[in-house]
C-alpha positions in Angstrom: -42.5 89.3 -134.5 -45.1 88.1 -132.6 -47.1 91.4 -133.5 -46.9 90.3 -137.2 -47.9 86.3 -136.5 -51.2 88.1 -134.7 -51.9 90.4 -137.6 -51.2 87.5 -139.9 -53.9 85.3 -138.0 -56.0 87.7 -138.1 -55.7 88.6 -141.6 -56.1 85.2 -142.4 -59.4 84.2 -140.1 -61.3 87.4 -142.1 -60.0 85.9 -145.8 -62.1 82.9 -144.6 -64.9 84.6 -143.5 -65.0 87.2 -146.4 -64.7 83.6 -149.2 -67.5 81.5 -147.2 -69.4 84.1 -147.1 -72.9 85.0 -145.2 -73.1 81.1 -143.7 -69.9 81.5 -141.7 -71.5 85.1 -140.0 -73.0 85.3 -136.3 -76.9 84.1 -137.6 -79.5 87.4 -137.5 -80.2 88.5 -133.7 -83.8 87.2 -133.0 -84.3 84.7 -135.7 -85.3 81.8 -134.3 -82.2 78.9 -134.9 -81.5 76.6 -137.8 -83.4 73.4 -137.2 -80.8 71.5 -139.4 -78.2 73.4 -141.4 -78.7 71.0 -144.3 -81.9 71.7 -144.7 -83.7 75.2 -143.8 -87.2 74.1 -144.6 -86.9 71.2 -142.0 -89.6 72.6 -139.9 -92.3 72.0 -143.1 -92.8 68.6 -143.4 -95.7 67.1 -143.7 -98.9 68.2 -141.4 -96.4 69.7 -139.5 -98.1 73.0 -137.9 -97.2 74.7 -135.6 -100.1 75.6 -132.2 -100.5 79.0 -133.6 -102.2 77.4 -136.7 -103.6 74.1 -136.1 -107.1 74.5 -135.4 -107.4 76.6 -138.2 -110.0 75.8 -141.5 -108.1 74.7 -144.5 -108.3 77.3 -147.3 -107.0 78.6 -150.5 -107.4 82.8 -150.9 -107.3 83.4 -154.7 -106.2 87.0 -154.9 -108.4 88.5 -158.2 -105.9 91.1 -159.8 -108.7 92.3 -161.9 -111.9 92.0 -159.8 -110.9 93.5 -156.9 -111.3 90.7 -154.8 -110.5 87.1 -153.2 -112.3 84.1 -153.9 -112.2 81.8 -150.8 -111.6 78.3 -151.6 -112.4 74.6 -149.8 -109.6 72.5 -150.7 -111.6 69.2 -149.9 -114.6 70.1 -152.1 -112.7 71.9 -154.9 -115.9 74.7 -154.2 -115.4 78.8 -153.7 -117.5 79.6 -150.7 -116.7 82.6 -150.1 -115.5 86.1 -151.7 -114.4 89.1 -150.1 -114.3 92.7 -151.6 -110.7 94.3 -151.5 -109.4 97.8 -152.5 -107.8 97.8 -156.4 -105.5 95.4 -157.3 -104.6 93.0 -155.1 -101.6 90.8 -155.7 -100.7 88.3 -153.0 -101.9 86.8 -150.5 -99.2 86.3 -147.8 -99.2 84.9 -144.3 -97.5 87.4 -141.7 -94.7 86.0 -139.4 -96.1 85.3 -136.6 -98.6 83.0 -138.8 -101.7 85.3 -137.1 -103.4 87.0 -140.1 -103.3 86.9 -144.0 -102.4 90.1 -145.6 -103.4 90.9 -149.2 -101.3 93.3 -151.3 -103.7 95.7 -152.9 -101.2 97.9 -154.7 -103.2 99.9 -156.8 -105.7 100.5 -154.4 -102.4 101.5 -151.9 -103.5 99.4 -149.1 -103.3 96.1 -147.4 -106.3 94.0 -145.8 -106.0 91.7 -142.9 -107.9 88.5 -142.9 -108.0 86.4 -140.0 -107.3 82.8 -141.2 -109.0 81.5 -138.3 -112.7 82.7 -138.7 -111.8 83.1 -142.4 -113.2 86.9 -142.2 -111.7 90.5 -143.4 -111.1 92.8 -141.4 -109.9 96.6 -141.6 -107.7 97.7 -144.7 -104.4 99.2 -143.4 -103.2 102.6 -145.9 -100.0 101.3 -147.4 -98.8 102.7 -150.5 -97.8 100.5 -153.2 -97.7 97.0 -151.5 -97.0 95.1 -154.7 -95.6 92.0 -152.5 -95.0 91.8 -148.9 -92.4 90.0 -146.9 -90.9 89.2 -143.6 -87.1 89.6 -142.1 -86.4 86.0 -140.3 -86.6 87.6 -137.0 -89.8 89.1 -137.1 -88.7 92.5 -136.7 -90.1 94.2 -139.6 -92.4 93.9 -142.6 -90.8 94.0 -145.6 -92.6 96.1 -148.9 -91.4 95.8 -151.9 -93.1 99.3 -153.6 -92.4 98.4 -157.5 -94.3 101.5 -158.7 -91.9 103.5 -156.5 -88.9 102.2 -156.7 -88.8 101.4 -152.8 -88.2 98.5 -150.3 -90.2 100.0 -147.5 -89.0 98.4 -144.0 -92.4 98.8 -141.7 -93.9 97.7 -138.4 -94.9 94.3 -138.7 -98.1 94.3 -137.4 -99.2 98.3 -137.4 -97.2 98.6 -140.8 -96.2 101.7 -139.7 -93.1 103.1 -141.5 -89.4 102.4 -139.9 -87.3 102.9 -143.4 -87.3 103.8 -146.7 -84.3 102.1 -149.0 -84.5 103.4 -151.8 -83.0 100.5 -154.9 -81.0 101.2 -158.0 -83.4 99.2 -160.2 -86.7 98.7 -161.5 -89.3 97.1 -160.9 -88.4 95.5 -157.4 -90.3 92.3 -156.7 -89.6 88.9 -155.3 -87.2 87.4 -152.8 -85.2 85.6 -150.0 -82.9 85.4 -147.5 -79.8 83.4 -146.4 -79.4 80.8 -144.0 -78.2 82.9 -141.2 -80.8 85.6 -142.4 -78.7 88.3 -142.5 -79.2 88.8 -146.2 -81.5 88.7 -148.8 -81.6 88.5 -152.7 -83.9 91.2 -154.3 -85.3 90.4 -158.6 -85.6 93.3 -160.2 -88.6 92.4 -163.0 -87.9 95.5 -165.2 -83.8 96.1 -165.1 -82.6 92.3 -165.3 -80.9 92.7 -162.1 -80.6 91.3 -158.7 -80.1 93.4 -155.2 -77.6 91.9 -152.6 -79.6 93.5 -149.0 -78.3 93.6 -145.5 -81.1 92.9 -143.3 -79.4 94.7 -139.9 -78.3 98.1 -142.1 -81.6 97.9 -144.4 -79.2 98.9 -147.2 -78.6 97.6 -151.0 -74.9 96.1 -150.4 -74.5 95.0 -153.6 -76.2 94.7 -157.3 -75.6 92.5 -160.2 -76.8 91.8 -163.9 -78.5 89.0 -165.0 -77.2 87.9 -168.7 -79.1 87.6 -171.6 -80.0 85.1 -173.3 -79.6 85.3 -177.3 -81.0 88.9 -178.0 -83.3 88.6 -174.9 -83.2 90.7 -171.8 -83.6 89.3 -168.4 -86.9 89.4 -166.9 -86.0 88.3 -162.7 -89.4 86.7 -161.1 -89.4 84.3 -158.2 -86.1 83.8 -155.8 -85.7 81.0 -153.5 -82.6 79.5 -151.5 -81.8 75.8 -152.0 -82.6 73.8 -148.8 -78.9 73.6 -148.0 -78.6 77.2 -148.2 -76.1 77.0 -150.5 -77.6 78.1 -153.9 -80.5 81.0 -155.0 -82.6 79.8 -157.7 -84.4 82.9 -159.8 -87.1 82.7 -162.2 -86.5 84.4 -165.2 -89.7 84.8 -168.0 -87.2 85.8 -170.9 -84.3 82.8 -170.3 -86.9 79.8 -170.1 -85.8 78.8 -166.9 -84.0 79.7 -163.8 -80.7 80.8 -163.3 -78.6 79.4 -160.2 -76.4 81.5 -157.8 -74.0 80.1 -155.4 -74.8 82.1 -151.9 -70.8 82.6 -151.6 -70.3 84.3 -154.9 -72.9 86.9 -155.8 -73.3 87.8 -159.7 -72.0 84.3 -160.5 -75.1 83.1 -162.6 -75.5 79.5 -164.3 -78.9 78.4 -166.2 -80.7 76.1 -166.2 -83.9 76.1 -168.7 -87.3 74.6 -167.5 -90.2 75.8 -170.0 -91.6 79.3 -171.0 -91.7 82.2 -169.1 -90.5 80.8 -165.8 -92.2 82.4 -163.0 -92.8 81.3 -159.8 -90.5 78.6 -157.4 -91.8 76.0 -154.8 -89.8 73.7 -152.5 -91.7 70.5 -151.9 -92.3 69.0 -148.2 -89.0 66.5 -148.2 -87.1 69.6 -149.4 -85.5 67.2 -152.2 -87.1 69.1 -155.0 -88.7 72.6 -156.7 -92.0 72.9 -158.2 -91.3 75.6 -161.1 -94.1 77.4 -162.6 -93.7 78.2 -166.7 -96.4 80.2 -167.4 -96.2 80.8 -171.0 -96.3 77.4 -172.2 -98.8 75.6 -169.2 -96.6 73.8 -167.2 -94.8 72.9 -164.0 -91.6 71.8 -164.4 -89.6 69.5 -161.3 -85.9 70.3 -160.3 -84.1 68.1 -158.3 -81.8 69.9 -155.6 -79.6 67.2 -155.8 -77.7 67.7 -159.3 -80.0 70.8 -160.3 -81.5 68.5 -163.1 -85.3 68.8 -164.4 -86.7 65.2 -163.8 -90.6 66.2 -164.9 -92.7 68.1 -166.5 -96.6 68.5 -165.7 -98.2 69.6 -168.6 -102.1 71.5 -168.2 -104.5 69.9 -170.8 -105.2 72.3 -173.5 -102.4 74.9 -171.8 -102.9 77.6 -169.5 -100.9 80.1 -167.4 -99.7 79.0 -163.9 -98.7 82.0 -162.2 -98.3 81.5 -158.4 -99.7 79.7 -155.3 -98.4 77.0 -152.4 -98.4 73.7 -151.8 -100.8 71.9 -149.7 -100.2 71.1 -145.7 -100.0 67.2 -146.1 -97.2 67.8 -149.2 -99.8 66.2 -152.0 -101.6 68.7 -154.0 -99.7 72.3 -155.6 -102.3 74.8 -156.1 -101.5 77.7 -158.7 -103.4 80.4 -160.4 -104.0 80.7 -163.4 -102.9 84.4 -164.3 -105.2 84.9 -167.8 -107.4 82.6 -167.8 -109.6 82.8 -164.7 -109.0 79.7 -162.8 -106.8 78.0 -160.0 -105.2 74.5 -161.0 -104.7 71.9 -158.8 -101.7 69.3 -159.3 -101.0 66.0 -157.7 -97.5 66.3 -156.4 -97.8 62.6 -155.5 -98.4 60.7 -159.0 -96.8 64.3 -160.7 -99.7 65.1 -162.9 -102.5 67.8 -163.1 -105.7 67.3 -161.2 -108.0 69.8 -162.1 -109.1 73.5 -162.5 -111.5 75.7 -160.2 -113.3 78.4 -162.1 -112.3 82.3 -159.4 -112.3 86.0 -160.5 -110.6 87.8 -162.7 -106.9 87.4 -163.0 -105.7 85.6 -160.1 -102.4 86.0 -158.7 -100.6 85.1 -155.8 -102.7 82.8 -153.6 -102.1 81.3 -150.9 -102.6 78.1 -149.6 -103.8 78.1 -145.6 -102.9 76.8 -142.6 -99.0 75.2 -143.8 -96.6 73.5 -141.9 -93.8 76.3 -140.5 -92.7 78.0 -137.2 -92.4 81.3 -138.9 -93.8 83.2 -142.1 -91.1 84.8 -144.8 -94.0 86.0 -146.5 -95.0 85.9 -150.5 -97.6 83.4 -150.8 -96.0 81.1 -148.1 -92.3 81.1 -147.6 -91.6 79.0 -144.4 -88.9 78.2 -142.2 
């Protein structure tokens, strides 16, 4: 009898682990803790920064897709004032864990260049093939590469990118994404097969996948993925719904929309973590979703249109800074009155910048994903 009461318990005690899901798992070994489980993102606040980056120059590196290049930006002058050459096809620019160097994703060029935030140089590309975007596991263990072109998430050194793992995915066009509270697992878009990848971060394998739906005759089109501050929810970015779907973290493939403007793209959480900055790039707006209820309370609309793509928000929480994908600029909004500022003429086809120093302990990666 008492054999079956313990196998009972135990039964039990795994049913209520197995339906809450990641949150009620042992956090990842090595990642540093949970400043305040209803909020992840409680170490960005405002001006918040940690000693590794404090005393460094305030910048914004405008990745040029097309030129081959980064334009260097002073935030306080709206000026470029300084560009530097880069191998073909750079993509993002993304901080690396430990908040030391910038790297920028030059995918067709196959190769990654460091730049030191701190004397705002270049230094020494490192061989990496197909480094469309560039990511961190919440320990710091390894670099994660998401290799679109090849159909790869490429686990690597994180600071001699050397190889550790290949995983190859089930999908194309692997892309954006993030992890859980307790950073054992992250969500994985899929641009080009409307799906998501459920990833274990300790295995390095694809655990589960899932299918976004379509909307009227339109195919899914996965961009941007971010976890609500709570860690409750993953918001995606899909181009083809208008908007971005919302995922429960406890119940993987259950998808619920929620429409913003055209061709969704890219997702920011705001300093006070009550709120998401939504880029729509087809139509030329940023769109504001409140964590709360999931509700869209504004829309920022760019005189004359445009094509916000990606970018970061600004260390004192005030400004959102976004390129402009096809038209050759940066655009600057004030988070603080909610309306556009103004545009900075860069290269060609800007994509993922990033906005430097920001407040943080530790670099996720992208264009500035902090924790």
């Amino acid at each position: 009898m008492r054999t079956r009461k313990k196998i009972l318990a135990l039964s039990l005690a795994f049913v209520a682990l197995t339906a809450t899901g990641s949150s009620a798992l042992t956090p990842l070994a090595g990642m540093p803790p949970v400043l305040d489980q209803n909020d992840i993102y409680a170490a960005d606040r405002p001006n918040q920064l940690s000693p590794v980056v404090k005393d460094m120059p305030e910048r914004v590196y405008v990745p040029n897709h097309g030129g081959a290049s980064v334009s260097v930006i002073d935030p306080k002058t709206f000026k470029v004032v300084k560009t530097f050459k880069t191998p073909k096809g750079p993509q993002h620019v993304v901080p690396s864990w430990d908040l030391k160097t910038l790297w920028v994703n030059d995918n067709e060029g196959n190769y990654l260049t460091p730049i030191n935030p701190k004397t705002v140089t270049a230094g020494k590309s490192v061989y990496v093939h197909d480094p469309y975007n560039l990511y961190f596991t919440p320990n710091g263990k390894y670099a994660v590469v998401m290799s679109e072109a090849d159909k790869k998430i490429v686990f690597r050194d994180p600071h001699s990118m050397a190889i550790k793992k290949v995983l190859n995915v089930p999908c194309e066009g692997v892309n954006h994404a993030d992890w859980t509270k307790d950073g054992n697992f992250f969500l994985v878009s899929c641009e080009f097969s409307a799906m998501v990848l459920w990833v274990d971060t300790t295995k390095m394998e694809v655990v589960k996948t899932a299918k976004i739906p379509m909307t009227g005759k339109s195919t899914a089109m996965p961009q941007d993925v971010k976890v609500s501050p709570d860690g409750s929810t993953f918001f995606i970015a899909d181009m083809m719904a208008n908007g971005v779907w919302a995922m429960p973290a406890d119940n993987f493939g259950k998808f619920t929309l929620i429409k913003t403007g055209k061709e969704a793209h890219g997702i920011y959480v705001t300093r006070d973590s009550k709120t998401a900055l939504i880029t729509n790039r087809g139509e030329g707006s940023v769109s504001v979703l409140r964590f709360s209820d999931q509700k869209i309370i504004a829309k920022w609309v760019i005189p004359g249109g445009g094509s916000p793509d990606m970018g970061g928000i600004s260390a004192d929480g005030t400004q959102f800074w976004v390129s402009g994908r096809y038209d050759n600029v940066v655009y600057v909004f004030d988070i603080t009155h909610g309306k556009f500022l103004t545009k900075i003429k860069v290269g060609r086809e800007p994509h993922g910048l990033a906005i430097y120093p920001q407040p943080g302990r530790y670099s996720l990666g992208h264009t500035g994903v902090f924790r």
